[in-house]
C-alpha positions in Angstrom: 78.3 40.7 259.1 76.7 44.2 260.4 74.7 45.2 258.3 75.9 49.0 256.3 73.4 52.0 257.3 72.9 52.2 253.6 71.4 48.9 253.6 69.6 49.5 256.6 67.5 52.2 255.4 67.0 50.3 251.9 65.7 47.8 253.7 63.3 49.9 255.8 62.0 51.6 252.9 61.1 48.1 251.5 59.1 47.2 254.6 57.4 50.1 254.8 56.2 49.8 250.9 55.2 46.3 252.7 53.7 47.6 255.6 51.3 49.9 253.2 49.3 47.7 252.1 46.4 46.6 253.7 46.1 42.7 253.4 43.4 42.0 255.9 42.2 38.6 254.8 39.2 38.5 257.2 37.6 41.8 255.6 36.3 40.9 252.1 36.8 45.1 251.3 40.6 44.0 251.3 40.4 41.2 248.8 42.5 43.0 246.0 44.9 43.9 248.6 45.7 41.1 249.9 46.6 39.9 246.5 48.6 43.1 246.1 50.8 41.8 249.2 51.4 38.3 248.2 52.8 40.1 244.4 54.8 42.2 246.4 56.4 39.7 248.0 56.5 37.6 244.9 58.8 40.1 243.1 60.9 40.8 246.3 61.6 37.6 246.3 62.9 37.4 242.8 64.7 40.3 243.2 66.7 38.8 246.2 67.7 35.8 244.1 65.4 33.7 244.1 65.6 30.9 241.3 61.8 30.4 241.2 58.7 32.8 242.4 55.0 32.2 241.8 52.1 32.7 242.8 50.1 28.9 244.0 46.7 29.3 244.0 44.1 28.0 246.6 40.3 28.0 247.0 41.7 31.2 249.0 44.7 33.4 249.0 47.7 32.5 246.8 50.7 30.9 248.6 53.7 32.5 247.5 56.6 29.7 246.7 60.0 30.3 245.9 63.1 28.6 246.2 66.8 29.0 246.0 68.3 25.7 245.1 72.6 25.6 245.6 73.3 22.1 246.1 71.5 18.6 246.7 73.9 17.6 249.1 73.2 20.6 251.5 70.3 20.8 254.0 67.2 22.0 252.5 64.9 24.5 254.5 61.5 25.4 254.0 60.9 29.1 255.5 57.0 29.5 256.6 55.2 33.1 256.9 52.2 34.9 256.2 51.5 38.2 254.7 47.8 38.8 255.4 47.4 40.8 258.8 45.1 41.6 261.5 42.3 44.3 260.9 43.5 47.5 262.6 40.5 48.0 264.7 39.8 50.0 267.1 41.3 52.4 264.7 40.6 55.5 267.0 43.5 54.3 269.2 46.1 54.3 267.0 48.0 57.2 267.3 48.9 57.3 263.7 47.2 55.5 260.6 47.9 51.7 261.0 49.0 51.4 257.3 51.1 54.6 257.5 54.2 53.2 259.2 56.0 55.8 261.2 59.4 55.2 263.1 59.1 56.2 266.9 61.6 55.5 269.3 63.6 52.8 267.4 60.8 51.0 266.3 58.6 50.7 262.7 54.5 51.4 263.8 52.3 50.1 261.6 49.2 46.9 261.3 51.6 43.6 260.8 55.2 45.2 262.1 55.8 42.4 264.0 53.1 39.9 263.5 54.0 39.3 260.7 55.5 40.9 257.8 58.4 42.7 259.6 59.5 39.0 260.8 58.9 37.6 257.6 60.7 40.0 255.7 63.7 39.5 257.5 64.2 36.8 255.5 63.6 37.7 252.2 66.6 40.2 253.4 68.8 37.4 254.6 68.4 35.8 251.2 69.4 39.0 249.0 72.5 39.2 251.0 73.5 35.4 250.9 72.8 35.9 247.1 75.4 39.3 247.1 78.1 37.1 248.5 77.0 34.3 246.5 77.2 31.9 249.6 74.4 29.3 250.3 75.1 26.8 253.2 71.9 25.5 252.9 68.5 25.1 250.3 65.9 27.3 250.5 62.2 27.3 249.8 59.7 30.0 251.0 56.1 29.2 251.7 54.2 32.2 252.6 50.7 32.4 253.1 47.7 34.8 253.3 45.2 33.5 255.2 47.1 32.8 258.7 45.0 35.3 260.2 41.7 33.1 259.6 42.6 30.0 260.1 44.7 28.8 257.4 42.0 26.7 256.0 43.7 25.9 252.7 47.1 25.6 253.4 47.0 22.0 254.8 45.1 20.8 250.8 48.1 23.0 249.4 50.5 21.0 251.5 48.8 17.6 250.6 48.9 18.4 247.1 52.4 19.4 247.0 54.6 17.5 249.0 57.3 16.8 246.8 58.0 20.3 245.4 57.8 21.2 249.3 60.5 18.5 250.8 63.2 19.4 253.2 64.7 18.7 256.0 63.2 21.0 258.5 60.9 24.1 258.8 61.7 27.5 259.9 59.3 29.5 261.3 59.7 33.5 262.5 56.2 34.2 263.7 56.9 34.1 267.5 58.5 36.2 270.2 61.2 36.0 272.8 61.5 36.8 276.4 63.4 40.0 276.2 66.3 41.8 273.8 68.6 40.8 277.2 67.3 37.3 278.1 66.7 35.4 274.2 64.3 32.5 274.1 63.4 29.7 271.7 59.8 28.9 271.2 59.9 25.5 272.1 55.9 24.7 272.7 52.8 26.4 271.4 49.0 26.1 272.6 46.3 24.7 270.1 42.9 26.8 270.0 39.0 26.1 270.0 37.4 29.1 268.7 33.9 29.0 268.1 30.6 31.5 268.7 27.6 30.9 270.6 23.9 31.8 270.3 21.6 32.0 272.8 17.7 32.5 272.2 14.5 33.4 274.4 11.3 35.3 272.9 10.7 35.0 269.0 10.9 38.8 269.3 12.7 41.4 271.3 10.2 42.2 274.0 9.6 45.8 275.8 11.2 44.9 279.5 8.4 46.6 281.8 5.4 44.2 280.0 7.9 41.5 280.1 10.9 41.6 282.2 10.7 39.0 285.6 8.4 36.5 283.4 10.0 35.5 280.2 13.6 34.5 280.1 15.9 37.2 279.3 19.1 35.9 276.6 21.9 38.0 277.9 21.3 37.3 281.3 21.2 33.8 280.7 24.4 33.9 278.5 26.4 35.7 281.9 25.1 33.0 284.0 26.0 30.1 281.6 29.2 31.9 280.7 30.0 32.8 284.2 29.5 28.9 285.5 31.9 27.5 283.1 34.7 28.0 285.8 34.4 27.7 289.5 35.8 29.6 292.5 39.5 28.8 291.4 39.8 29.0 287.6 39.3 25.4 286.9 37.1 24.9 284.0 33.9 22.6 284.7 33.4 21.4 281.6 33.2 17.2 282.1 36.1 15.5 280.3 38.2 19.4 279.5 41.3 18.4 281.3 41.6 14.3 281.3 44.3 14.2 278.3 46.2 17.6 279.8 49.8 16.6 278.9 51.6 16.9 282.8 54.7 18.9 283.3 57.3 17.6 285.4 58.6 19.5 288.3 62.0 19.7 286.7 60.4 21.5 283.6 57.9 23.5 285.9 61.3 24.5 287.4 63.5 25.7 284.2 60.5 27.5 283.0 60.1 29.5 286.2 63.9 30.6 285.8 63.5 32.8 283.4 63.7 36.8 285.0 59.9 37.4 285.4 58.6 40.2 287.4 55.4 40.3 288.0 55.0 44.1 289.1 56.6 45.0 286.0 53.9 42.8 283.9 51.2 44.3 286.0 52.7 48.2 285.2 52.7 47.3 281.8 49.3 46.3 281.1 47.8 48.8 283.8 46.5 45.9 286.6 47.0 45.6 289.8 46.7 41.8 290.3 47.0 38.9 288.3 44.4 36.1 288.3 43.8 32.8 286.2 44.0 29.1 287.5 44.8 28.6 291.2 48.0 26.5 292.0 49.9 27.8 289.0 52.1 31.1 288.0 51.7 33.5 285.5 54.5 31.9 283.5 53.0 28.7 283.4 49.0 30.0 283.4 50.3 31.5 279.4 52.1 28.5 278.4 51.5 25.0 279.8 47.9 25.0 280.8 44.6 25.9 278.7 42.0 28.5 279.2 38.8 29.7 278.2 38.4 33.3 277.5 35.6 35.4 276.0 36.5 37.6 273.3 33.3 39.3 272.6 29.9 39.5 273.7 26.6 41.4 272.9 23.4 41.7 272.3 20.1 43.8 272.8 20.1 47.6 272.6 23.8 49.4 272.5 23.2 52.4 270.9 22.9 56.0 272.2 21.0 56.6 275.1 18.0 54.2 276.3 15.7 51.7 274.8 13.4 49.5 277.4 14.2 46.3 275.4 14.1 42.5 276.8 16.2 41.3 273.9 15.6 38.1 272.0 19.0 36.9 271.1 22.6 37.5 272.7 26.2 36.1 271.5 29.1 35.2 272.5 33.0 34.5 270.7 34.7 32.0 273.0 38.3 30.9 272.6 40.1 28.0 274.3 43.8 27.7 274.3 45.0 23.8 274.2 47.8 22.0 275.8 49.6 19.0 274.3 47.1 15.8 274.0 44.2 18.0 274.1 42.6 17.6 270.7 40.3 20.7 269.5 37.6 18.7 267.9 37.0 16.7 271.3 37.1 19.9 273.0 34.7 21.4 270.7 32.4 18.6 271.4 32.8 18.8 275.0 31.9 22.6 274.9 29.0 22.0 273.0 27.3 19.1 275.1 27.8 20.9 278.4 26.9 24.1 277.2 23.6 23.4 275.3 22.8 21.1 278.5 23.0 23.7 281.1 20.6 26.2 279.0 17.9 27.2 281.1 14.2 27.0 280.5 13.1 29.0 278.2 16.2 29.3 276.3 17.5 27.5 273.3 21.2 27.5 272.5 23.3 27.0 269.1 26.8 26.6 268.8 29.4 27.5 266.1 32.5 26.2 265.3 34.6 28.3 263.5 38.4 27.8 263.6 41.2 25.8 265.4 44.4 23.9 265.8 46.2 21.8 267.8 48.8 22.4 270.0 52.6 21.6 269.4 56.0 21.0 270.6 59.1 20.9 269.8 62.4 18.7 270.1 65.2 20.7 271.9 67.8 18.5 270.8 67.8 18.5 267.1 70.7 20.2 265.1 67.6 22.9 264.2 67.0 23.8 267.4 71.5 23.6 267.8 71.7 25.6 265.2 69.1 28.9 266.3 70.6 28.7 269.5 74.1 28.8 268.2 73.0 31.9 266.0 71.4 33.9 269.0 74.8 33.4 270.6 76.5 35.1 268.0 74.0 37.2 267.1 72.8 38.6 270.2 75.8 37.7 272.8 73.7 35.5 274.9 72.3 31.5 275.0 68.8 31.7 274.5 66.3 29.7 276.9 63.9 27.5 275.5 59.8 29.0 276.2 56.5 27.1 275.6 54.4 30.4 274.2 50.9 30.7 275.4 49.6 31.2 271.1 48.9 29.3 268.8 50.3 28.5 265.3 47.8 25.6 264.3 50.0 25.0 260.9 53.0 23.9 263.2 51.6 20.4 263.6 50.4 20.4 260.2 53.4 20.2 259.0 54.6 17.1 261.4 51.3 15.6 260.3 51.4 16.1 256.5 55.1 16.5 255.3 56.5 14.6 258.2 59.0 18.0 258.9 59.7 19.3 262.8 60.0 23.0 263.1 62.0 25.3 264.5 60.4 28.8 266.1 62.9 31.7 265.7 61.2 34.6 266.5 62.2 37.8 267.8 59.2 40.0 268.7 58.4 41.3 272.1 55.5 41.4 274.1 55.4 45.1 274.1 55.2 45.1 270.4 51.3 44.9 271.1 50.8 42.1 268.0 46.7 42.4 267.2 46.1 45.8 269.0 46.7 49.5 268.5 49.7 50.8 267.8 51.6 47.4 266.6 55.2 47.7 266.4 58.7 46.3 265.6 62.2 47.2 266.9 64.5 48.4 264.5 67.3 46.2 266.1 65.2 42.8 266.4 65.0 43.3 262.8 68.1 44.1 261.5 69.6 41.2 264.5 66.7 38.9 263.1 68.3 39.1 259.5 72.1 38.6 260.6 70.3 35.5 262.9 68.8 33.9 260.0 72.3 33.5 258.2 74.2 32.2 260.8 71.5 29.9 261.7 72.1 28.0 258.0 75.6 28.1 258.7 75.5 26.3 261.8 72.5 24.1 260.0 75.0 23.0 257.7 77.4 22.2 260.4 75.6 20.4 262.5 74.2 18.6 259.5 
């Protein structure tokens, strides 16, 4: 089933005429490009063998649907990606344009290589060639969306409005990563995600700091102190209530996850640290996977442009994320946030809180025949039994779909860490794609045996 070098570069030209355009859904500048990705895709689709392509609108971004019916007795599979992407920023790192994709050292560079049009192409690939041999083990429908990037905010009213054209028997999803090219994984668990902004407020008015500064509350250092007292001297979050529905890991599980070849100088080498920190009592495996966090993500305020201005600032903000284990739901958390942190404002400063996005977490079954059949493919596929990996992300649709179409998933992803998803410099290996596409057909063979 290799695929031909001929085919190989076809297909690479394809993802680079992919790759080119700029479908940033959370910059309103990209709007008609966006639109341009998802008609792209549309026609690709058709041209692979689809029976049916369109365009579904929503109060947002289209969802692109198309299916390949062969035979109602088969298993029917409903293949999940998105097509908008992350916004390339800080663009003066990349070291070539991020929608300009290059190849460098077996790998295609570009904004959404891995995460996620290079994954999701993979199978719009792995149709085209099941149509050239004009073999179909199992239904297909595609559901790819543009908003993924910002929350996915319409996709669960698209899903409630069209669960009958979208039944089947299981969801595949390739939007996730595995452990290394030598040591497969399975996704089998994913963290949910409270995102939200905070506002923090002194003086009506910025103030000059000598007339000012040491009597009237000063916004950004009152936004450090709050932010730094949300944890205490061993990572544990203070917020009241944060960790009373944490989902606890057995030691057996704890165990198994711990056996997968981690080394922790090589992490540290790769991202340029020389020690690790995060909650006390736990590893670094299981810090990024099986318990949540709280993490800043940006902060500012005040005067930050060149050179000096004497300014006692009136406002300062914050973006704060927290990643969710199982049970924790990101609504309560949300309102936990919010209480404590408005409550420990000090005098003299008023405090507003944002909501803006989140999900909950998910996992999923390790003994189904979807999860038989992926592993089953990566043994063919890639020579070696893949390990199943709770992922420290989130992918807040997964448990939309349990909720709303009643479907499990299966998370067959082959990106790496180094691939640098949502930074500089994103990329994809060459052979993770073209193994990704030989993957996905043997996985609906073995779907259809198992079935």
């Amino acid at each position: 089933m290799n695929i031909s070098a001929q085919d190989q570069e076809k297909y690479l030209q394809e993802l680079k005429e992919f790759l080119k355009i700029p479908s940033v859904s959370a910059d309103r500048s990209f709007h008609q490009e966006v639109l341009k990705a998802a008609t792209f895709l549309k026609d690709k689709l058709l041209e692979a063998g689809a029976q049916v392509a369109e365009l579904c609108p929503t109060k947002g971004f289209p969802v692109v649907y198309a299916e390949r019916m062969a035979d109602p007795s088969l298993p029917t599979v409903l293949v999940y990606g998105h097509y908008d992407v992350q916004p390339p920023d800080p663009l003066d790192l990349w070291e070539s344009p991020p929608f300009e994709p290059v190849i460098k050292n077996g790998r295609i560079v570009a904004r959404g290589a891995c995460d996620d049009k290079g994954q999701l192409y993979m199978h719009v690939k792995a149709l085209e060639r099941m149509n050239q041999r004009n073999e179909f083990p199992c239904n297909l429908k595609f559901m790819f969306e543009g908003e993924e990037e910002v929350g996915s905010d319409n996709l669960g009213p698209f899903l409630q409005a069209n669960k009958e054209k979208l039944k089947a028997d299981l969801i595949l999803v390739s939007d996730t990563s595995i452990f290394s090219t030598d040591v497969p994984t399975i996704t089998v668990g994913l963290r949910g995600l409270s995102y939200l902004e905070v506002e923090v407020t002194g003086p009506n008015r910025d103030l000059h700091s000598g007339m000012y500064g040491g009597a009237v509350a000063n916004p950004i250092n009152a936004l450090c102190q709050m932010i730094a007292s949300l944890k205490d001297e061993h990572n544990h979050i203070v917020i009241p209530g944060f960790y009373d529905k944490v989902l606890t890991v057995s030691d057996e599980e704890r165990g198994l996850m711990n056996q997968i070849p981690f080394s922790l100088s090589s992490y540290q080498d790769a991202l340029g640290i020389n020690a690790v920190s995060g909650e006390m009592g736990y590893t670094t495996l299981e810090r990024v996977s099986i318990r949540p966090t709280l993490d800043v993500n940006g902060i500012w305020g005040g005067y930050t442009g060149e050179g000096a201005k004497t300014v006692l600032p009136s406002k300062a903000y914050a973006k704060i994320s927290m990643r969710l284990v199982p049970n924790q739901e990101p609504d309560e958390i949300t309102r936990l946030f919010t209480e404590h942190f408005i409550a420990m404002a000090p005098p003299g400063i008023q405090v507003k809180v944002t909501p803006h996005h989140g999900g909950e977490p998910a996992l999923t079954p390790t003994d189904s025949a979807g999860y038989r059949a992926a592993s089953l493919a990566f043994q063919k596929v890639w020579g070696k039994t893949p390990l199943p990996m709770r992922s420290g992300g989130s992918i807040p649709i997964v448990s939309m779909f349990e909720k709303v179409l009643g479907l499990k998933t299966v998370l067959m992803g082959f990106g790496l860490d180094e691939d640098a998803i949502h930074s500089p410099n994103e990329s994809y290996r060459l052979d993770h794609f073209f193994k990704g596409i030989e993957s996905i057909e043997v996985f609906y063979k073995e779907l259809a045996l198992q079935s």
